[in-house]
C-alpha positions as CSV (number, residue, x, y, z in Angstrom):
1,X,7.7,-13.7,-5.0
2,X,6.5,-10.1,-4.7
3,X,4.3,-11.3,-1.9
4,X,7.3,-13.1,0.4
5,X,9.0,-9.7,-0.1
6,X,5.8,-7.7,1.2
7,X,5.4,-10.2,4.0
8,X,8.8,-9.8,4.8
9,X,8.6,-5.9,4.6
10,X,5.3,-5.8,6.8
11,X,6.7,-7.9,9.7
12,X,10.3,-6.1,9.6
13,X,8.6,-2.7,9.3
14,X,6.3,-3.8,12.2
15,X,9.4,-5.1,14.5
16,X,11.2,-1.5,13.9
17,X,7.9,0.7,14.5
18,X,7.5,-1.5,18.1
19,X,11.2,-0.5,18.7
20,X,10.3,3.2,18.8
21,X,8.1,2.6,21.6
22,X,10.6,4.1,24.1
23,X,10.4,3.8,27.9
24,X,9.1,6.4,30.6
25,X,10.9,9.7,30.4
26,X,10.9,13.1,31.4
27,X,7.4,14.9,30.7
28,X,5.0,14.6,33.0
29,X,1.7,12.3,33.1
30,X,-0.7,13.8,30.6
31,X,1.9,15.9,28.6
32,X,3.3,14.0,24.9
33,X,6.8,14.0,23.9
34,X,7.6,14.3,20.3
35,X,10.9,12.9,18.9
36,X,11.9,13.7,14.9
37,X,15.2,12.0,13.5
38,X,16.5,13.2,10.0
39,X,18.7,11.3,8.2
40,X,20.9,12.1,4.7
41,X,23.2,11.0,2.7
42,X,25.0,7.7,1.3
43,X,24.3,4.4,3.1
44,X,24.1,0.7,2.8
45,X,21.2,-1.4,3.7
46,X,22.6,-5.0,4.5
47,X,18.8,-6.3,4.3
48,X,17.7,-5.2,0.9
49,X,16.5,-7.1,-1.7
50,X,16.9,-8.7,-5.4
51,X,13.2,-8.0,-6.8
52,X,13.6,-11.1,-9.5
53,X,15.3,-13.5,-6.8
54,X,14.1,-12.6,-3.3
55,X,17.8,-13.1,-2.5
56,X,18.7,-10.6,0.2
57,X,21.8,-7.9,-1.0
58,X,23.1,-4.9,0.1
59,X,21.7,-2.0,-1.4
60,X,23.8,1.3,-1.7
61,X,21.7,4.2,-0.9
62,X,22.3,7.9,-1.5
63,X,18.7,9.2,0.0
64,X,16.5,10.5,3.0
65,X,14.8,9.0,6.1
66,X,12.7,11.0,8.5
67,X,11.2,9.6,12.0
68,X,9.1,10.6,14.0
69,X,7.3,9.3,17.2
70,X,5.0,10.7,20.0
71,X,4.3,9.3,23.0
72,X,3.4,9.8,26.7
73,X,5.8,8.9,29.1
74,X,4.1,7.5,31.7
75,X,1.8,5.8,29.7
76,X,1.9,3.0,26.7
77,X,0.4,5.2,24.2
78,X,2.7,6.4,20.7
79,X,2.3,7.1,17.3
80,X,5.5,6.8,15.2
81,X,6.2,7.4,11.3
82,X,8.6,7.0,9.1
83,X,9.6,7.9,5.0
84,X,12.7,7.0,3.3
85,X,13.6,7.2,0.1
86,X,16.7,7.6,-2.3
87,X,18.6,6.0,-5.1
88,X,19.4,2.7,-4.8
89,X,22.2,0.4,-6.6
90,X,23.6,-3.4,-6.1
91,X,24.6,-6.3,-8.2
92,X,23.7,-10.1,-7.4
93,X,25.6,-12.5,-10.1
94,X,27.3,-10.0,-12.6
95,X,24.3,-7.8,-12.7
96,X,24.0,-4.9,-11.8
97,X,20.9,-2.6,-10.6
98,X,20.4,0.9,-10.2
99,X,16.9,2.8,-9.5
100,X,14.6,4.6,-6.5
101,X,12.4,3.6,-4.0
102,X,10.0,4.8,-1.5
103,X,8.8,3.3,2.0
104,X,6.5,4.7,4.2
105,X,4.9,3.4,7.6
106,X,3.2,4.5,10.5
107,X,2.3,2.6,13.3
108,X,-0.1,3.4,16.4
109,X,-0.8,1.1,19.6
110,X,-1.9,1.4,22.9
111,X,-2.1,-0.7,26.0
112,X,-4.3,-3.6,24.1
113,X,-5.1,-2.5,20.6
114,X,-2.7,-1.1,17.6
115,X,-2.1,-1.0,13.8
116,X,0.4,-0.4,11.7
117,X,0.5,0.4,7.8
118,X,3.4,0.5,5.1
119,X,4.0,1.5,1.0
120,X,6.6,0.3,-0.2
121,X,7.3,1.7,-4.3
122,X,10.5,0.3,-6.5
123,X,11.8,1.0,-9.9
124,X,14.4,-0.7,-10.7
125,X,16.6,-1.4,-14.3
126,X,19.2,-4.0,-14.2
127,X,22.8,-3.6,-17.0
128,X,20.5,-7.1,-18.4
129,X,17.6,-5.2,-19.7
130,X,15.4,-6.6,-16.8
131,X,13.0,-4.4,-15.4
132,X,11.4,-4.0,-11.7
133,X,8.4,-1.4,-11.0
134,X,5.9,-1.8,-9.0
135,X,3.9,-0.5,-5.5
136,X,2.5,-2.2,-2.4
137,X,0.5,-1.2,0.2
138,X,-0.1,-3.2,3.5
139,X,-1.8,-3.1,7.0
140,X,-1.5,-5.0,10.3
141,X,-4.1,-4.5,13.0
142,X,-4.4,-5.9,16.8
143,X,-7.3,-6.3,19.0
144,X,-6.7,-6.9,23.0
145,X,-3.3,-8.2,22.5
146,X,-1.5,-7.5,25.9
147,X,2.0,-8.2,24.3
148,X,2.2,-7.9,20.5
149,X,5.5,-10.2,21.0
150,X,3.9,-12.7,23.0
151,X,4.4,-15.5,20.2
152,X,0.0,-16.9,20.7
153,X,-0.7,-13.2,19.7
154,X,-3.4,-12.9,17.2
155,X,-2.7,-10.2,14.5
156,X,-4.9,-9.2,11.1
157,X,-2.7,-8.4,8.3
158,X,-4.3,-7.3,4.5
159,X,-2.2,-6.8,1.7
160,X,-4.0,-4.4,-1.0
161,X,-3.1,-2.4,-3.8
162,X,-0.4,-4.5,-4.6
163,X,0.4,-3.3,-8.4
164,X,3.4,-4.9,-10.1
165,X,3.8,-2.8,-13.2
166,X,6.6,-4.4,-14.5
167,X,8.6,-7.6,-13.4
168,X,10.6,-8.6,-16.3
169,X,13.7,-10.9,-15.1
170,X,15.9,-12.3,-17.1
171,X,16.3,-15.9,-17.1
């Protein structure tokens, strides 16, 4: 279960980092532009997660994201990062959750070649006495790939560190 959910959080991690690859701008061959977005405050995330269910919920957040990508303009170089974390609540079938959580990812790629990496760390407590803690860390990496969303792409993805230090759902 805790796997689907890093899988999940890998590939939709991956699809936002190739999103801040942005288009030719204003800068000058040879010269990087650097772009930082800040975020605070209360928010919902309509794709978070039920750690004992895998059932997607919307998770109320009161908490911090911070972006940042360089690139050159004329080129298809970039490096992009981001963190996020906060208090998180929701409630799936009369329960209801409350705890923090930290993701963090960075993602580098160039005309052929690129890799990405993410953390993701919960701790969770649920009004039912269930408990959710744990910390993963995973990588994706691409060799000659012209088009990372060409669908025959061939991508390397590890999953390590993966440390559940408490999973204790209630039936």
């Amino acid at each position: 279960m805790i796997r689907a959910i890093s899988i999940a959080a890998l590939l939709a991690g991956a699809a936002c980092l190739l999103a801040f690859a942005p288009p030719a701008g204003a800068g000058g061959p040879g010269h990087t532009v650097s772009i930082s977005t800040h975020q605070h405050g209360v928010f919902d995330d309509p794709e978070g997660f039920n750690p004992c269910t895998n059932d997607t919920v919307v998770w109320h957040v009161d908490g911090n994201a911070v972006e940042h990508v360089t690139f050159f303009p004329g080129g298809d170089e970039f490096w992009a990062t981001f963190t996020e974390t906060g208090t998180v609540s929701f409630s799936e079938a009369g329960v209801d959750w409350s705890g923090h959580f930290t993701e963090w990812g960075n993602d580098n790629q160039n005309e052929t070649n690129g890799n990405a990496t993410f953390t993701s760390t919960i701790n969770f407590t649920a009004s039912d006495g269930t408990i959710a803690q744990g910390h993963d860390t995973s990588h994706v990496l691409w060799n000659g790939v012209q088009d990372p969303n060409d669908p025959n792409a061939i991508f390397k993805l590890a999953f390590d560190k993966l440390n559940i230090r408490e999973l204790s759902c209630a039936s």
